[in-house]
C-alpha positions as CSV (number, residue, x, y, z in Angstrom):
1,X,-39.1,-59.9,-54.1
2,X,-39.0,-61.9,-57.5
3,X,-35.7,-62.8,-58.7
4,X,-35.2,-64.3,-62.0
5,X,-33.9,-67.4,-61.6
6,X,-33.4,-68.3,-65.4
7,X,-31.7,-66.0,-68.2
8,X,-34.1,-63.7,-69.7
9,X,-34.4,-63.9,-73.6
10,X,-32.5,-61.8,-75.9
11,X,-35.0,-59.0,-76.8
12,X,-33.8,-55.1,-77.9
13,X,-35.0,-52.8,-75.3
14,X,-37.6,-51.2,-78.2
15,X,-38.9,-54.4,-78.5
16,X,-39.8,-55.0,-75.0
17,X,-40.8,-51.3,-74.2
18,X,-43.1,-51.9,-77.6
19,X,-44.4,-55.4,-76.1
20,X,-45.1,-53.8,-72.9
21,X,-47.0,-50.8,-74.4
22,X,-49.1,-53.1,-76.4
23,X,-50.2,-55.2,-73.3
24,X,-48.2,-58.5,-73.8
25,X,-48.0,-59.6,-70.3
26,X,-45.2,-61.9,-71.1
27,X,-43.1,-58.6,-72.0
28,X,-44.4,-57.1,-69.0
29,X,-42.6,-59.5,-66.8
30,X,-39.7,-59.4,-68.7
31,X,-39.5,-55.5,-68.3
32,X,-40.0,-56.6,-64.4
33,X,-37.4,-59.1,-63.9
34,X,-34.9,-57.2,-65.8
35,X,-35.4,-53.9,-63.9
36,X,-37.2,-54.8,-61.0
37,X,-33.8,-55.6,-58.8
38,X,-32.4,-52.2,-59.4
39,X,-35.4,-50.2,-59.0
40,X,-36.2,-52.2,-55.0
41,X,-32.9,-50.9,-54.1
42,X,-34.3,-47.5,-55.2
43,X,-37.2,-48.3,-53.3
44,X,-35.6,-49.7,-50.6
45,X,-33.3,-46.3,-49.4
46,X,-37.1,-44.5,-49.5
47,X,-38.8,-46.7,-47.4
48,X,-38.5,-47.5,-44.0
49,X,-38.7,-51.3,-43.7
50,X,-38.6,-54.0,-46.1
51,X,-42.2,-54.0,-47.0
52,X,-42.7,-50.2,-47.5
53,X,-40.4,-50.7,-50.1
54,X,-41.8,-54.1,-51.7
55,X,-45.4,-51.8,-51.9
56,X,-43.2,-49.1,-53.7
57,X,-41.9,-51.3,-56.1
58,X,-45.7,-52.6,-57.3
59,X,-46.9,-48.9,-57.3
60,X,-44.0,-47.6,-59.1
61,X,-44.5,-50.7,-62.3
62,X,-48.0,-50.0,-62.1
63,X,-46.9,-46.4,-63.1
64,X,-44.5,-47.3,-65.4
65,X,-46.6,-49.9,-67.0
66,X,-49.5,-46.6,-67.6
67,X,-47.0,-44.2,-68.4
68,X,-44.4,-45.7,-71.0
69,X,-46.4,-44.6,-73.8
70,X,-44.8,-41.3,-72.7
71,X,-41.5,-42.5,-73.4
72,X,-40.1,-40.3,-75.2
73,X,-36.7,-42.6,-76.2
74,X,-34.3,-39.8,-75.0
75,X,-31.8,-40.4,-72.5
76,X,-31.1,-43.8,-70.0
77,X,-34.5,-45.8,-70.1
78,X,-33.2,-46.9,-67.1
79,X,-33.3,-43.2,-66.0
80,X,-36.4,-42.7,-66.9
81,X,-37.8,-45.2,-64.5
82,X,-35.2,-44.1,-61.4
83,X,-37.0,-41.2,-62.1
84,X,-40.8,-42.7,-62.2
85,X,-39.5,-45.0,-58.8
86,X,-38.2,-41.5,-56.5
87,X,-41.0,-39.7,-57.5
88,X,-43.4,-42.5,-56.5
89,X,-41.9,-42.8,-53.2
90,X,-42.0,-39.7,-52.6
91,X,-45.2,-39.3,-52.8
92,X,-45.9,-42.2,-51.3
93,X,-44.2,-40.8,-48.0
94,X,-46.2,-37.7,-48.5
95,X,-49.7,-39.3,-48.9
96,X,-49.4,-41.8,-45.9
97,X,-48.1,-39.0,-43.3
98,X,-46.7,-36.0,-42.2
99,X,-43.3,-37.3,-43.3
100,X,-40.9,-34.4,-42.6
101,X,-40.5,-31.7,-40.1
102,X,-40.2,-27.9,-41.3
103,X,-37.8,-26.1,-40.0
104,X,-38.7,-22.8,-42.0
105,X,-36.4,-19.8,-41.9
106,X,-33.7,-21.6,-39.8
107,X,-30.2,-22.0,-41.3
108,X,-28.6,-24.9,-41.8
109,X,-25.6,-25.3,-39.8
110,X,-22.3,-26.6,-41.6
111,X,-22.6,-29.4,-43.4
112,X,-20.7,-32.4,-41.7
113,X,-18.9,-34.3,-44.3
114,X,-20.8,-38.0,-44.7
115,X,-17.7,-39.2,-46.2
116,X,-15.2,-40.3,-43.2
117,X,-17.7,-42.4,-41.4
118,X,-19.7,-44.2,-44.3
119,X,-16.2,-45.7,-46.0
120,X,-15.9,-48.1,-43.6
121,X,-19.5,-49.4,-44.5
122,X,-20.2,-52.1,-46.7
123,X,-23.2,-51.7,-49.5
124,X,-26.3,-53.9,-47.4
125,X,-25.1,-51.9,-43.8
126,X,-25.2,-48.3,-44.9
127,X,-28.4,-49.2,-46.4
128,X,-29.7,-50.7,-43.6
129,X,-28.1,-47.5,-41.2
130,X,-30.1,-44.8,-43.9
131,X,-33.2,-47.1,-43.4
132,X,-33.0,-46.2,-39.7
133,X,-33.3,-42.1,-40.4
134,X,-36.5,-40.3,-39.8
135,X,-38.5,-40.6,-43.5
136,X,-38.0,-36.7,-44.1
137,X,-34.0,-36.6,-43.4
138,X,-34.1,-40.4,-45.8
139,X,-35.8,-38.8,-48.5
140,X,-33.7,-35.6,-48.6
141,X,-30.1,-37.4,-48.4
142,X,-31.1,-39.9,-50.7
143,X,-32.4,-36.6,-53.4
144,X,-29.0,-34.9,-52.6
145,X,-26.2,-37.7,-51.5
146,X,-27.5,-40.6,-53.7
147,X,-29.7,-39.4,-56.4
148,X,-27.6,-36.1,-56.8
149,X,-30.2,-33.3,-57.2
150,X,-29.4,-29.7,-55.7
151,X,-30.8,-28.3,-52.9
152,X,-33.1,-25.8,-55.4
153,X,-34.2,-29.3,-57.3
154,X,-35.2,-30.6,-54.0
155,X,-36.9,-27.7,-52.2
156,X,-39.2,-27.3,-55.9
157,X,-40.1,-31.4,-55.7
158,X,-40.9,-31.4,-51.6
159,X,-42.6,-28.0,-52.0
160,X,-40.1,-27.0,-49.0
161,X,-37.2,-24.5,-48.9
162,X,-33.8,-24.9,-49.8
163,X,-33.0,-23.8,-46.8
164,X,-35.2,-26.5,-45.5
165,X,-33.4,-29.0,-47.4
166,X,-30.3,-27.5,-46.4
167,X,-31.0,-28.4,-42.4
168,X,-32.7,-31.4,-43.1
169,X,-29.5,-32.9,-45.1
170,X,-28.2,-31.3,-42.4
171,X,-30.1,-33.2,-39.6
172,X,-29.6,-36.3,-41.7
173,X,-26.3,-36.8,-42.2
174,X,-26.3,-36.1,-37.8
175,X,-28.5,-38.5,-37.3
176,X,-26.6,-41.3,-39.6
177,X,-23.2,-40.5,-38.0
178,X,-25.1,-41.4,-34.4
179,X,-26.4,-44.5,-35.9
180,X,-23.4,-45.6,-37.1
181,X,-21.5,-44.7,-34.3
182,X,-24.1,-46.9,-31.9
183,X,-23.7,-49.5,-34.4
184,X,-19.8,-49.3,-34.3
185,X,-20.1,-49.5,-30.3
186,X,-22.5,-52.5,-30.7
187,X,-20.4,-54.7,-32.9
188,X,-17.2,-53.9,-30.3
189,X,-19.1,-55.0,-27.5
190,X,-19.9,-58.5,-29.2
């Protein structure tokens, strides 16, 4: 991962996003250094390791870098490329494997509240806990605990069913509660 390690120049974000669409590689790498930190953490909950998510990152600029001529200058820019970054990791998980189990027809059971056991967590270890989840239950609590899209918004982007989703989150926030749980037990027995 790059990481600036000098200030980046004073440039209005039109400016740069007008450098960049005209092919001014050194705007290009100004666009990267300034967003390129915040969109690897986005990567980062997607994938499962380190360099999954480093791959993401270089796919998803590539993709912004073709597409910001379709920048339409409403809304968070910013936004705009969370949204370029999830959708590219998404399909990134799609292309390389079956990346999710269906469950089809089954009902979720009650949700368990992720709230009580992820408090305790700092930032880096609930990241590194949601890396350990199965790629399908990562995607879908990142979509509906992180990102914040509904169930509907998530079964229309996976091609799944909300009911899927529903289980899956399900399934998820199980699965984290175990792993932190293990965790927990681990760090007591140190």
């Amino acid at each position: 991962m790059i990481t600036p390690t000098y200030t980046l120049p004073l440039i209005t974000q039109d400016a740069l996003i007008s450098g960049c669409i005209s092919g001014r590689a050194d705007y290009q790498k100004l666009l990267f250094q300034k967003y390129a930190p915040t969109m690897f953490a986005v990567c980062l909950r997607y994938a499962p390791d380190y360099h999954q998510a480093e791959d993401f990152l270089q796919e998803g600029f590539i993709k912004v870098f073709n597409k910001l001529h379709q920048y339409a200058n409403k809304g968070s820019f910013e936004g705009w490329l969370r949204t370029i970054f999830v959708n590219n990791s998404i399909e990134a998980l799609r292309k390389n494997k079956k990346w999710y189990e269906l469950f089809p027809n089954e009902q979720a059971p009650q949700l368990i509240s992720t709230t009580n056991i992820l408090d305790h967590l700092a930032t880096q270890e609930l990241l590194q806990c949601i890396q350990k989840l199965p790629d399908g239950y990562r995607t879908i609590f990142n979509l509906y605990i992180i990102e914040g899209f509904s169930h509907k918004e998530i079964s229309q982007m996976l091609d799944i069913s909300e009911g899927t989703s529903k289980s899956q989150l399900s399934r998820a926030r199980t699965a984290l509660q175990r792993i932190v749980k293990t965790r927990d037990n681990q760090l007591e027995n140190i």
